[in-house]
N, C-alpha and C positions, 0 to 999 in steps of 0.2 A: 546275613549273607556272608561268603567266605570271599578270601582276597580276590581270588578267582574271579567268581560271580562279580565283583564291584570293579577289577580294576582290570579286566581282562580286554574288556572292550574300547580301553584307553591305547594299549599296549601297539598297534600298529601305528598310531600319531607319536606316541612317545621315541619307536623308533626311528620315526621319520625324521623328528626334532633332533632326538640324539648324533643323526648324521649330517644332519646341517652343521648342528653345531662342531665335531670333530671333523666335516668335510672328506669322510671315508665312512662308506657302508661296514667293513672287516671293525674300524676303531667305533662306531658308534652303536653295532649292535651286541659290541665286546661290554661297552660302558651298561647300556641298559640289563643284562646280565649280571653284571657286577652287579647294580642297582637292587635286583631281582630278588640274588643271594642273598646279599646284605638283609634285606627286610624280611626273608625266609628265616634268615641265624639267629634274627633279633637285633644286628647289626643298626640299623637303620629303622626310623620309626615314623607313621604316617599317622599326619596332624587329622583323625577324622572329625574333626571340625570343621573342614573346609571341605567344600564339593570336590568328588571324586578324581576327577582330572588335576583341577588345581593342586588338590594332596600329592598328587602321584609325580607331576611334576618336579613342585618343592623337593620330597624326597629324593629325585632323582639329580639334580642341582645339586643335591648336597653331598652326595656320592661323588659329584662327577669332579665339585671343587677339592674333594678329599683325594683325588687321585687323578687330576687330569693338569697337573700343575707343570710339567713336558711341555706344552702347549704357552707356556706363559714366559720362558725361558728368552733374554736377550734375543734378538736378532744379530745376525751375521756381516750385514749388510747384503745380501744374498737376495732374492725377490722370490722363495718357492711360496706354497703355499703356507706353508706354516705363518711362515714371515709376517704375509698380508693378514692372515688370520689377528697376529700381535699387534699388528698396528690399528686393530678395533679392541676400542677397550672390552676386555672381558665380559665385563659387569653387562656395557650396554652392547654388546653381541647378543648376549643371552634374552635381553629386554628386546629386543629388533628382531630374535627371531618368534620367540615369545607372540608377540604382536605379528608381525607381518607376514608367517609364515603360519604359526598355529591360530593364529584367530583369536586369540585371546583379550580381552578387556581391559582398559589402564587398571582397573579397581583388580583385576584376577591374574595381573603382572604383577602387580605390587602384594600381593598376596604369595606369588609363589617366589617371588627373592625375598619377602618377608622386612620390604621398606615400603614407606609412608608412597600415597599416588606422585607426591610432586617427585620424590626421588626418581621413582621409576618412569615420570615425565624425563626429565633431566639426562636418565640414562639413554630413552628413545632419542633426544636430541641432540646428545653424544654420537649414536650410531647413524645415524640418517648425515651429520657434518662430515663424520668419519667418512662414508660410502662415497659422500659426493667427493674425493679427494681420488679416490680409488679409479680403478681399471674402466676402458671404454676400449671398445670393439667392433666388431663385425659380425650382423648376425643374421644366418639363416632359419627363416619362421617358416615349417611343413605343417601346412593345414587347410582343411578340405572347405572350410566353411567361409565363405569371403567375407561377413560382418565380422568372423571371431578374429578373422586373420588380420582383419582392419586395425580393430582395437588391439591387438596386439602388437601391431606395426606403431601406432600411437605410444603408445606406454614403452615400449622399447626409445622410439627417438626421443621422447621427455627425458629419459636416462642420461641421453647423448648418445646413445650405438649408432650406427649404422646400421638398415636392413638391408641385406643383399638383395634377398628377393622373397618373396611367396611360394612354395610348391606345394600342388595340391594331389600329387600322387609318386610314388616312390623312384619311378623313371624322372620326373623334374628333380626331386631332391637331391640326387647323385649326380644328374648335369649341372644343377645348381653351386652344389661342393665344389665339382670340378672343374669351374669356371675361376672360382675363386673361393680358397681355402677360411670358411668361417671360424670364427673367432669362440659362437657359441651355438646351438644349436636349439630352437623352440619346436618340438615335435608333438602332434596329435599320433595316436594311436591308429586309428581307424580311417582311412584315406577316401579318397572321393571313385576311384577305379574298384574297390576291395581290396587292395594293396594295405600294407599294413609300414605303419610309420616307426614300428621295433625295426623291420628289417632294412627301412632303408637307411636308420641312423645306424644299423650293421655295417651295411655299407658304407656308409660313412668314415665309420670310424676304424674301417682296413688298409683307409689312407691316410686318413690324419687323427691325431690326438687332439678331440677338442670334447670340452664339459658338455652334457646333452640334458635339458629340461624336459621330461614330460610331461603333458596335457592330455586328460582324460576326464571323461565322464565316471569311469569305473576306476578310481586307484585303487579298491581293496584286490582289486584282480592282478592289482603286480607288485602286492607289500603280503604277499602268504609267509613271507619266511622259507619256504620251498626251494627258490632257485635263487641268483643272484638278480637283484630287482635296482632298480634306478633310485640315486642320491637323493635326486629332487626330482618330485612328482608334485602335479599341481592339478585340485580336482577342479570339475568344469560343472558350474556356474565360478568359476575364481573370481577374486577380486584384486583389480591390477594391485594393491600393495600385497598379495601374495606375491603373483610373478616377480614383483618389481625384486621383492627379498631373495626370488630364489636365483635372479639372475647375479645378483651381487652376490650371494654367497658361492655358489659354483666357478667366479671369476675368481673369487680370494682364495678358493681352495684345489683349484687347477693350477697345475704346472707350466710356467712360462715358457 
């Protein structure tokens, strides 16, 4: 099979990862690119020994450490995102999102930073003490389905946030905002009227600057590369330590 064929069908999670990890769609699908070239020139070289994703990953990690070292730079005492970014170690960023965002396996974490399980243990509970030191907020959950909205209102207060409220069609969500300015934003797609939960996090965000998660059944419908597409997308059946990761990473990499 050609690169193509084998690692083509990775390429949409890899960009996703990529943006978590840099916390900018423009810097993360700059990096995966990079990655791309590299392994085109000969630059960069994929361990096919390892199952396809995990290879791709690995390589991608090791591109991202040879040139994304900007990111690793003293703080200022400042609080942007950068900032919050450096105050999660590195290493166990990468393993946290590794896990809790791609789904990946402790045996297929520690494969793709290429340390022993217990390490890349070690690193997980690095990130997880890390997060818990971090940001708490206020957050409005837009979603049509009252079980999904429940469990999400749960796993959100585990966190410590605050939910403002539930809106289940894009006229609540915009009264919701306007009642009180959320902190971060959980939106479904697909609303309970036919309203669509793109355009009321539009809405949204014509007044205020805040991170917005989406929740879909379909993510391959808004990661085409085609237009500009959402940071963090989270698909549905999820499992709360996705959400959980994406709402932490979206607070470190938001502007205060």
């Amino acid at each position: 099979m050609s690169l193509v064929d084998t690692y083509a069908p990775y390429l949409p999670y890899l960009r996703r990862f990529s943006r978590a990890l840099t916390g900018s769609q423009t810097d993360g699908d700059r990096y995966v690119r990079t990655a791309l070239e590299a392994l085109v020139a000969g630059d960069a070289v994929i361990d096919d020994r390892l199952p396809p994703r995990t290879a791709l990953y690995r390589m991608f990690l090791g591109i991202w450490g040879s040139t994304g070292a900007q990111l690793e730079e003293p703080a200022d005492g400042s609080d942007t995102p950068t900032d919050r970014i450096r105050r999660l170690t590195p290493v166990s960023r990468q393993a946290f999102l590794l896990s809790a965002l791609e789904g990946l396996s402790l045996d297929e974490i520690a494969d793709v930073m290429n340390v022993s399980e217990d390490g890349a243990r070690e690193m997980l509970d690095q990130a997880e003490a890390d997060i818990e030191k971090e940001l708490r907020t206020n957050v409005l959950i837009i979603e049509d389905e009252p079980i999904i909205a429940a469990d999400i209102e749960e796993l959100v207060s585990d966190l410590g946030h605050e939910v403002d409220g539930v809106a289940a069609t894009r006229t609540e969500a915009v009264k919701m905002a306007g009642q009180r300015k959320p902190g971060i934003v959980l939106a479904d797609v697909q609303l309970a009227d036919g309203s669509s939960g793109i355009d009321a996090v539009d809405d949204i965000l014509t007044d205020y600057d805040v991170p917005v998660i989406f929740i879909t059944a379909f993510p391959e419908r808004l990661l085409t590369g085609d237009k500009p597409e959402p940071a963090y997308l989270i698909s549905k059946p999820f499992k709360p330590s996705n959400v959980k990761a994406a709402i932490s990473q979206a607070l470190f990499f938001h502007d205060s």
